[in-house]
N, C-alpha and C positions, 0 to 999 in steps of 0.2 A: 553855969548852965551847961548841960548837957544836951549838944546835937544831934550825935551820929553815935549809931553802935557800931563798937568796930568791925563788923560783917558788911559793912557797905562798901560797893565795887567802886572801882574807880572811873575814870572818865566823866565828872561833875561837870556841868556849868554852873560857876559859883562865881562868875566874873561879879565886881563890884559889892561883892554881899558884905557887910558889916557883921563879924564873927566876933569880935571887940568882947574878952575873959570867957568865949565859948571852947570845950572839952571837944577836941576830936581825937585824942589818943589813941593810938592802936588802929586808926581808920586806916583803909585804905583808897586811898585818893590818886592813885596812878591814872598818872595821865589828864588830872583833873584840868580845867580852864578859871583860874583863880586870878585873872587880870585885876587888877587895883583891889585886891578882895582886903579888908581889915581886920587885922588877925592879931592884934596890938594885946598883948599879956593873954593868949591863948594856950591851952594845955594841948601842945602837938606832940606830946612827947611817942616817941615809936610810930610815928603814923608813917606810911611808905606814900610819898610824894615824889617815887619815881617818876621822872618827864611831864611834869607837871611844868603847866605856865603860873608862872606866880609874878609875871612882869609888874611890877610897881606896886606890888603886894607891900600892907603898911605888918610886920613883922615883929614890931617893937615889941622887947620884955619877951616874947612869947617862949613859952618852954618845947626846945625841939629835941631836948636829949634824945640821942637812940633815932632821931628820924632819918629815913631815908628819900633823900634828897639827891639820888642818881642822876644825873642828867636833865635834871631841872632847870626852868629858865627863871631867874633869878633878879634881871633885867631891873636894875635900878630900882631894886625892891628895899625896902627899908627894915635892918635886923638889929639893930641897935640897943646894946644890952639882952638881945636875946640869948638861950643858954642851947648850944650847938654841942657841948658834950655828947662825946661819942659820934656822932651824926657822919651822915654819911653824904659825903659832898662830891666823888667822883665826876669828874666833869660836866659839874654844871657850871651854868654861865650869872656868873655877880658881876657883871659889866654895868655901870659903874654903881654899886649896891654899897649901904653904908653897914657896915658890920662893926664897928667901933663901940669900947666897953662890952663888946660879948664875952661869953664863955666858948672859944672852940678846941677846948681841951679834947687830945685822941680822934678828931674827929681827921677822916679822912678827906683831902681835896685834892686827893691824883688827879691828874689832867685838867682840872677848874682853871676855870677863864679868871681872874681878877683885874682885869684891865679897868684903868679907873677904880678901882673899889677903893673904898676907906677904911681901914684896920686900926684906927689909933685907938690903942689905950684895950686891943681885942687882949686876950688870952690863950695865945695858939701853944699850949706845952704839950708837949707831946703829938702835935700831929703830925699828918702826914701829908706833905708837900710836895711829893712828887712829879714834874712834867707840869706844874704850872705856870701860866701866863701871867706876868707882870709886863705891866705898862703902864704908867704913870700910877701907879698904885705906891698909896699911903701905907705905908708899915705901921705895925704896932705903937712903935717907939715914934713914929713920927715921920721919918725918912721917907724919902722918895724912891722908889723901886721901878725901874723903865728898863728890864734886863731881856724883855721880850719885844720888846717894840719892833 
């Protein structure tokens, strides 16, 4: 299903909305209010979710290649198996967010919070990890990562 054409501004309230295999590709949603919003096997790919709330947003499966996820609040949001290729994660906050079994190939998360986050079994090749927060964050492989606490 097809929601949004991608000429749509950002700044949404879309708190709670069930988006559950809806197309928002190429939207722009800056800034949008996506509190618990279910977004579980959604086509997000390229959509700019710059400083958007996406706190406890359900995330799973969803296609975010290419999205831009700047400064996003990320907040115990659920991403699990979702495909992060390319994406653009520059400090946002995935405090304590489950990101395990994703795809986060090349994507970048200079300055990202992962405090508490869960990575097991993620796919981080080639990112970029720059100036990140670990605390009590789950790594890939499993390990405990507390280097920021």
């Amino acid at each position: 299903m097809t929601l949004m054409h991608p000429a749509i501004t950002g700044g949404l309230r879309l708190s709670g909305a069930n988006l559950t295999f809806s197309s928002l590709a190429s939207a722009n949603l800056t800034g949008a209010d996506m509190v618990f919003a279910n977004l579980t096997y959604a086509d997000l790919a390229y959509t700019n979710f710059a400083t958007a709330n996406l706190t406890g947003a359900n995330l799973t499966g969803a296609a975010l290649d290419g999205a831009n996820l700047t400064g996003a609040n990320l907040t115990d949001a659920n991403l699990s198996g979702a495909n992060l290729t390319d994406a653009k994660l520059s400090h946002a906050k995935l405090t304590p967010s489950k990101i395990g079994g994703g795809n986060v190939i090349r994507a970048n998360l200079t300055g990202a919070n992962l405090t508490g986050a869960n990575l097991l079994g993620a796919d981080l090749s080639g990112t970029k990890l720059v100036g990140v927060d670990y605390c009590h964050t789950v790594m890939p492989d499993g390990a405990a990562n507390s280097s920021s606490c």
